[in-house]
VOKOLGU-131647 format. One record per residue (C-alpha): residue number from 1; residue in three letters; x negated, y negated, z negated. Coordinates in steps of 0.1 Angstrom, whole numbers. Each point is the difference from the previous one (the first is absolute). Example, Ala and Ser with C-alpha at 12.3 -4.5 7.8 and 13.67 -1.06 7.14 Angstrom:
BEGIN
+-----+-----+-------+-------+-------+
|   n | res |     x |     y |     z |
+-----+-----+-------+-------+-------+
|   1 | ALA |  -123 |    45 |   -78 |
|   2 | SER |   -14 |   -34 |     7 |
+-----+-----+-------+-------+-------+
END
This chain:
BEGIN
+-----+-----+-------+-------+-------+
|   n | res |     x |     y |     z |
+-----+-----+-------+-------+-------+
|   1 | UNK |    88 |   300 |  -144 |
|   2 | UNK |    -8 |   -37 |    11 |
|   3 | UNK |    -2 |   -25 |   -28 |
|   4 | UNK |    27 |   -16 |    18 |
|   5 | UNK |    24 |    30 |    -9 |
|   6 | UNK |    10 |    18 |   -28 |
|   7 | UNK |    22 |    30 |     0 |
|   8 | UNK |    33 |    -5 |     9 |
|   9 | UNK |    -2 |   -40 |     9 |
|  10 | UNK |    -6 |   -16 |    35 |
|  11 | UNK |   -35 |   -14 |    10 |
|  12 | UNK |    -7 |   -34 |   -13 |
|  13 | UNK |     3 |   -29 |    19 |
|  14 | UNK |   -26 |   -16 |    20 |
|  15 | UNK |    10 |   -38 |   -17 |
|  16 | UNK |     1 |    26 |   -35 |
|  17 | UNK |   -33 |    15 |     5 |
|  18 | UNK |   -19 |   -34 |     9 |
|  19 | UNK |    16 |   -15 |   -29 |
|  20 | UNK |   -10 |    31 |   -25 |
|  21 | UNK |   -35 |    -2 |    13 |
|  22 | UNK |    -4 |   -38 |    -5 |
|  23 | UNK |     9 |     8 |   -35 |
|  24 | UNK |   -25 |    28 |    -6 |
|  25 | UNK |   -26 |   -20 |    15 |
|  26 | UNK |     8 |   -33 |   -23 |
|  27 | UNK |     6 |   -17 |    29 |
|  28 | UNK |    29 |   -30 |   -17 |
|  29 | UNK |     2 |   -25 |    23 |
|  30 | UNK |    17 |    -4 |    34 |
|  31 | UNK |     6 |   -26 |    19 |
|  32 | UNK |    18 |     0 |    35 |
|  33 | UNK |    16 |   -18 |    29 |
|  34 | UNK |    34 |    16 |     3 |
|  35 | UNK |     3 |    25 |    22 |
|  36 | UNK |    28 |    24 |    10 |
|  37 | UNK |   -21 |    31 |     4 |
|  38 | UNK |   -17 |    -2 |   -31 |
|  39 | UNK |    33 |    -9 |   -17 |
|  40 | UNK |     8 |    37 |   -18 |
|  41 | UNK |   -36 |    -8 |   -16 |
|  42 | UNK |     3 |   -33 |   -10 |
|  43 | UNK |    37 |     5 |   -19 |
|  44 | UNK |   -18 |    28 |   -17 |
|  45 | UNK |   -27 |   -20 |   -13 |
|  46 | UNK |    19 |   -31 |   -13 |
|  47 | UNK |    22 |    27 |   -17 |
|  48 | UNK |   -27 |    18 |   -22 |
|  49 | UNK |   -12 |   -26 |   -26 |
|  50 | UNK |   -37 |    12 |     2 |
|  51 | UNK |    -3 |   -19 |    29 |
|  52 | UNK |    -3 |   -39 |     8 |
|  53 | UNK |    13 |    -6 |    36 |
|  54 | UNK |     9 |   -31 |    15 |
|  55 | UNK |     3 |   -10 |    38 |
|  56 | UNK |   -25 |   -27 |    15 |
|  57 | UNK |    11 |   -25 |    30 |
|  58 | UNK |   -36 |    13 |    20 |
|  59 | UNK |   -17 |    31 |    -2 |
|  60 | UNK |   -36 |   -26 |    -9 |
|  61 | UNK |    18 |    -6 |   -31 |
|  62 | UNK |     7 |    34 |   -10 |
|  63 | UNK |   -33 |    10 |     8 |
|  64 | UNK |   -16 |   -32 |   -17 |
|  65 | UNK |    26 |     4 |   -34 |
|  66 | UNK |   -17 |    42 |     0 |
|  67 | UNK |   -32 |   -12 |     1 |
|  68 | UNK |    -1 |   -26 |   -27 |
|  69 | UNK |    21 |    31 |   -20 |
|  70 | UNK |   -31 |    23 |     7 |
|  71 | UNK |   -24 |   -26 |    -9 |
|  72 | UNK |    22 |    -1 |   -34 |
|  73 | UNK |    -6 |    34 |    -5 |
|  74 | UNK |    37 |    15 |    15 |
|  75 | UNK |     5 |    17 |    30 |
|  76 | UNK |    19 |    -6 |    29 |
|  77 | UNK |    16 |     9 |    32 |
|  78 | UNK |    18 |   -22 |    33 |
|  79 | UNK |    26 |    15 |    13 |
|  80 | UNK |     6 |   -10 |    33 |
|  81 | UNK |    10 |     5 |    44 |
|  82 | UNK |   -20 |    -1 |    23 |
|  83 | UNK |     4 |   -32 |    19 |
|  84 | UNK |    -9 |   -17 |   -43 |
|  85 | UNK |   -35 |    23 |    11 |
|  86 | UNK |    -4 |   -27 |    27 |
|  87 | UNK |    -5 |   -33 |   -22 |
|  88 | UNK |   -26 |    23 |   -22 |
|  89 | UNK |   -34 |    -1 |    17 |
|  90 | UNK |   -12 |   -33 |   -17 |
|  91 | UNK |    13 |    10 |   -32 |
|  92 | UNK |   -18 |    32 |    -5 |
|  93 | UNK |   -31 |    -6 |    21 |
|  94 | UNK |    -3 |   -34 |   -21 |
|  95 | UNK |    14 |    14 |   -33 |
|  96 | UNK |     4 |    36 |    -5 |
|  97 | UNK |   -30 |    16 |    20 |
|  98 | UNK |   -26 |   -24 |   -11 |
|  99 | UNK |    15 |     1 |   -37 |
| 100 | UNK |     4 |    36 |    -4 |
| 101 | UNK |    35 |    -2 |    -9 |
| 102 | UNK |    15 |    34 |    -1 |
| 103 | UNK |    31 |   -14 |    17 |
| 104 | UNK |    27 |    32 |     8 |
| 105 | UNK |    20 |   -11 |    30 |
| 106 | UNK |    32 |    19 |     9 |
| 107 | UNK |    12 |    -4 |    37 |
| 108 | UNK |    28 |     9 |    13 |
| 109 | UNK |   -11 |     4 |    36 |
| 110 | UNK |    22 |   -15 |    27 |
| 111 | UNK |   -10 |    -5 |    39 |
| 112 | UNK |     7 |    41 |    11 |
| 113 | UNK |    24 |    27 |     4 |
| 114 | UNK |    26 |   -16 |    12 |
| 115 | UNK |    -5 |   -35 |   -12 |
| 116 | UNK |    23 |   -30 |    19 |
| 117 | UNK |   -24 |   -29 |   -14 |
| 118 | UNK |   -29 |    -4 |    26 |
| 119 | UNK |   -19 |   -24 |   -25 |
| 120 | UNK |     0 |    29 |   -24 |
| 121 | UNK |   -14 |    21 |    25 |
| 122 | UNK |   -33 |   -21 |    11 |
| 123 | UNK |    -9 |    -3 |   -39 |
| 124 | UNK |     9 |    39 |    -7 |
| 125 | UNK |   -29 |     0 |    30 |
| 126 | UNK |   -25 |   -21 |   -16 |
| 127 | UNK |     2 |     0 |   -35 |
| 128 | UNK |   -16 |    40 |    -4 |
| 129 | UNK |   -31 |   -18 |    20 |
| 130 | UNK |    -1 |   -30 |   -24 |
| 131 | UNK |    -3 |    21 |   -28 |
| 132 | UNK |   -28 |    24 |    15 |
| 133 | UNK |   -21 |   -36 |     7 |
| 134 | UNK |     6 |    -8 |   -33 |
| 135 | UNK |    -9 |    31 |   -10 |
| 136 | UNK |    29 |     4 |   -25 |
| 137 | UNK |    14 |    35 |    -8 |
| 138 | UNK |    35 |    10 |    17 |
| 139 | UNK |    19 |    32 |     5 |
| 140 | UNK |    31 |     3 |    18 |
| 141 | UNK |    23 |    21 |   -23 |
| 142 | UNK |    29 |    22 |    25 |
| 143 | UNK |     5 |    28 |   -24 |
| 144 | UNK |    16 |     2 |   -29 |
| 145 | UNK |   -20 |    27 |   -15 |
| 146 | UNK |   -31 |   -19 |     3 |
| 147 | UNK |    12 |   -31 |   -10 |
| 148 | UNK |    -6 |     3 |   -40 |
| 149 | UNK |   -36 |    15 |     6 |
| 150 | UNK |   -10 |   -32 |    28 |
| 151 | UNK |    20 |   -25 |   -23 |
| 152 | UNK |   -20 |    17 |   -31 |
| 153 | UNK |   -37 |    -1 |     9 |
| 154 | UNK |     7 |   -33 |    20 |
| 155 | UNK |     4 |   -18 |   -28 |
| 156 | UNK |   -27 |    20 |   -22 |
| 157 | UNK |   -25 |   -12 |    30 |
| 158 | UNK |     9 |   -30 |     3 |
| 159 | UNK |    -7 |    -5 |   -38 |
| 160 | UNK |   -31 |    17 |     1 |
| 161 | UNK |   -14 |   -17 |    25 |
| 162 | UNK |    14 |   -34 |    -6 |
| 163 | UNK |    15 |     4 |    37 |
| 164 | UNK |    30 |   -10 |    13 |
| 165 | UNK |    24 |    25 |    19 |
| 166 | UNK |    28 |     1 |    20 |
| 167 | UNK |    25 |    29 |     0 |
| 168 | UNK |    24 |     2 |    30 |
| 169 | UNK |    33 |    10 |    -3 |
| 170 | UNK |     9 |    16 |    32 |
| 171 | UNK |    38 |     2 |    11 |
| 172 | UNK |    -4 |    34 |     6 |
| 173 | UNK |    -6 |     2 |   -41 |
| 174 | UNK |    22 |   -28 |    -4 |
| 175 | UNK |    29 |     1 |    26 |
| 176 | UNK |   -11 |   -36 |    10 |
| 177 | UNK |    25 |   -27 |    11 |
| 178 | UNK |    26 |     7 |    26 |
| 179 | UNK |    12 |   -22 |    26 |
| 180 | UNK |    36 |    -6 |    -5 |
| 181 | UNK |    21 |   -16 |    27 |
+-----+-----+-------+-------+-------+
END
């Protein structure tokens, strides 16, 4: 039976597994530009008093707030969309790459299936190819039963190899946002 599971209960939660796996990994921090898709997680994580979470006005911030954490010894993760990907490229190739800073960023990835936002789209198009130039880590996660295992050695990686990475949320794991009209 999945870790997710137990007898008798229903599966976890992909915002409950992420969360759970943060904690057995130490990482503490998160910082975040709110975000609708990634809303389930964050609740969760201002709930449980292990963590410290607090929202940022630019996803530079957040990054640069988790670095200086790591640098004081405490890791941390960004919790993000994808269009807050977009103002990132200066930030880690400037900061994170060259620094080492094992900086865990959580994307909830907008810009396809279905998505009514065509600015969403063109970054959803480009920011897999920024990453690969920078040659930063990043898995797209669609499947619930592979999200704790990805989410898990991600992080364990990253820390190990003083490397950032990105782990994409994709709606098909996430049920992304839906146009309403």
């Amino acid at each position: 039976m999945p870790a997710a599971q137990t007898a008798g209960t229903s599966p976890a939660s992909w915002d409950e597994i992420i969360a759970r796996t943060f904690k057995a990994n130490a990482v503490k921090l998160t910082t975040y530009v709110p975000d609708k898709v990634l809303t389930p997680l964050i609740k969760r994580l201002h709930a449980d008093d292990y963590f410290t979470c607090f929202p940022t006005t630019r996803e530079e911030e957040a990054v640069g707030i988790v670095s200086g954490a790591w640098m004081a010894g405490m890791l941390g993760a960004v919790l993000m969309q994808t269009s807050g990907f977009a103002t990132l490229p200066n930030t880690l190739a400037s900061l994170a790459v060259p620094y080492q800073i094992p900086l865990i960023m959580v994307v909830s990835e907008r810009g396809t299936l279905g998505e009514f936002n065509s600015g969403q789209a063109m970054v959803c198009r480009t920011m897999r190819p920024v990453l690969d130039s920078l040659a930063m880590e990043h898995h797209t996660i669609s499947r619930h039963d592979e999200l704790e295992f990805i989410v898990d050695r991600s992080i364990k990686q990253a820390v190990a190899t003083q490397a950032a990475v990105a782990l994409i949320l994709s709606p098909l794991l996430t049920g992304g946002k839906v146009f309403k009209a």
